[in-house]
C-alpha positions as CSV (number, residue, x, y, z in Angstrom):
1,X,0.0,0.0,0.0
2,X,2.9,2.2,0.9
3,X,3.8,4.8,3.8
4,X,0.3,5.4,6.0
5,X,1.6,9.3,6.1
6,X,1.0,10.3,2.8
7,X,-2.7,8.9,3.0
8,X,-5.3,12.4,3.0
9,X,-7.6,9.8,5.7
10,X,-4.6,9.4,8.1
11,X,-3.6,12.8,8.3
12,X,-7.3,14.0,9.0
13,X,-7.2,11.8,11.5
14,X,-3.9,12.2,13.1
15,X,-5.2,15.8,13.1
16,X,-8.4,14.8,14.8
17,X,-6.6,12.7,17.3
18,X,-4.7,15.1,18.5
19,X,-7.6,17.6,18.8
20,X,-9.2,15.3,20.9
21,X,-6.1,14.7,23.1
22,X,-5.8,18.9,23.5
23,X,-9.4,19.5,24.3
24,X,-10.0,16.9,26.7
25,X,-7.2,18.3,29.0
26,X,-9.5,20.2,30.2
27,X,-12.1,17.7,31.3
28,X,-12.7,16.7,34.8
29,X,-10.5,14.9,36.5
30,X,-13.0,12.3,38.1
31,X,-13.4,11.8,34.4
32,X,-9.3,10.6,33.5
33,X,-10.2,6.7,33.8
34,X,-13.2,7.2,32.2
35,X,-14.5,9.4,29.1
36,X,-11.6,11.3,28.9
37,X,-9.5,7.9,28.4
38,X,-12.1,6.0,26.1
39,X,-12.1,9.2,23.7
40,X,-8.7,9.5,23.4
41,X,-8.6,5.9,22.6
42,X,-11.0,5.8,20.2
43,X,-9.0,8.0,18.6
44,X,-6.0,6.9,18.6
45,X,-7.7,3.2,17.2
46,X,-8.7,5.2,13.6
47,X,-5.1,6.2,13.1
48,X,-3.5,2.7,13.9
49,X,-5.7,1.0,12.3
50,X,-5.5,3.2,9.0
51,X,-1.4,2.7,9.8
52,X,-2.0,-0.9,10.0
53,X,-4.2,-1.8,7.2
54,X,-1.7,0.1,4.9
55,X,0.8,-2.3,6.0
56,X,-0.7,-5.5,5.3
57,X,-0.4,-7.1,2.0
58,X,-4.0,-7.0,0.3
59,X,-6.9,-5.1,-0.3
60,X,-9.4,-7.7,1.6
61,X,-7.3,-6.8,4.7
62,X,-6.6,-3.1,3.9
63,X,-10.4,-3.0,4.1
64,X,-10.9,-5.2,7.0
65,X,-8.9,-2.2,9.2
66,X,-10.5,0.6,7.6
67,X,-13.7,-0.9,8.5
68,X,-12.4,-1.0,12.0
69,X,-11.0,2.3,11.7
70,X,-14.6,3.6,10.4
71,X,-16.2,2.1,13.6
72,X,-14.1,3.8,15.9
73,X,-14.9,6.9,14.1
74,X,-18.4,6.3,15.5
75,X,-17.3,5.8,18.9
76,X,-15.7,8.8,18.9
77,X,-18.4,10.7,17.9
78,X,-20.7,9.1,20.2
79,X,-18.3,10.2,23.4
80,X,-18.0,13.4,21.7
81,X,-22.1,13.7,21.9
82,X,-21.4,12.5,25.4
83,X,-18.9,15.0,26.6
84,X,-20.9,18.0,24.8
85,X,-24.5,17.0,26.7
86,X,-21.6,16.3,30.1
87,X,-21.0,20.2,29.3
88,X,-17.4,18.9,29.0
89,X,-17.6,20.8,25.7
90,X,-18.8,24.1,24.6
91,X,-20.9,24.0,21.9
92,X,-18.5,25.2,19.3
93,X,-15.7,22.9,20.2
94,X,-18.3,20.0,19.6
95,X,-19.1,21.4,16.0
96,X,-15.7,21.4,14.6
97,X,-14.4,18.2,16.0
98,X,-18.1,16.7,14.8
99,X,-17.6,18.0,11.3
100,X,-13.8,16.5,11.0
101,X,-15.1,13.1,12.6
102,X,-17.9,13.0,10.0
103,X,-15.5,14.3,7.0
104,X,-13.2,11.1,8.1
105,X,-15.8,8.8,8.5
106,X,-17.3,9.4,4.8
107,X,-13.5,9.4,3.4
108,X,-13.0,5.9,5.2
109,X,-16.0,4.6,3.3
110,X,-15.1,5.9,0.2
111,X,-12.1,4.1,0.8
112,X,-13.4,1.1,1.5
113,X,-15.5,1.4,-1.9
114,X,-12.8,1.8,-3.7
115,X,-10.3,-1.5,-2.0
116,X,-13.3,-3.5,-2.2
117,X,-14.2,-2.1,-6.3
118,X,-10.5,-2.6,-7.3
């Protein structure tokens, strides 16, 4: 597949993953085993397995860990959803992390389209 860094997906969500990391600094700090750990996660699971996918030596797999990838996606935005109605969040903050976790979430699947087509 070649080097994971020059894929447009990854580096969205690199981006995204290290949004989340910055913004959840501020949540509470009952909230460091919980939320605050499972978002990060999440996270941190749609860039490893875009990285890991990459690396594997055909498409049915490539697709396999971009499926993954997509999933986490959701989970993301679900504890994003969580944190904002928590008023963890502002309302703005939510907005622009939600719009970069949909934007990777419908390039994943076009992704996926196009392993699967090819």
């Amino acid at each position: 597949m070649g080097d994971f860094r020059e894929l447009t997906v990854w580096k969205r969500a690199h981006t995204l993953a290290l949004d989340i990391h910055r913004v959840t600094k501020s949540f509470p700090a009952s909230e460091r085993y919980g939320l605050t750990a499972q978002v990060r996660r999440a996270s941190v699971s749609v860039v490893s397995n875009i990285a890991e996918g990459s690396g594997r030596l055909n498409d049915r797999e490539l697709a396999y860990f971009l499926r993954i990838a997509r999933g986490s996606v959701h989970e993301v935005q679900c504890q994003l959803l969580l944190s904002l109605d928590m008023g963890y969040l502002d309302k703005e903050t939510w907005t622009n992390l939600d719009r970069v976790v949909q934007e990777v979430s419908k390039m994943l699947t076009r992704f996926v389209v196009r392993v699967v087509k090819s």
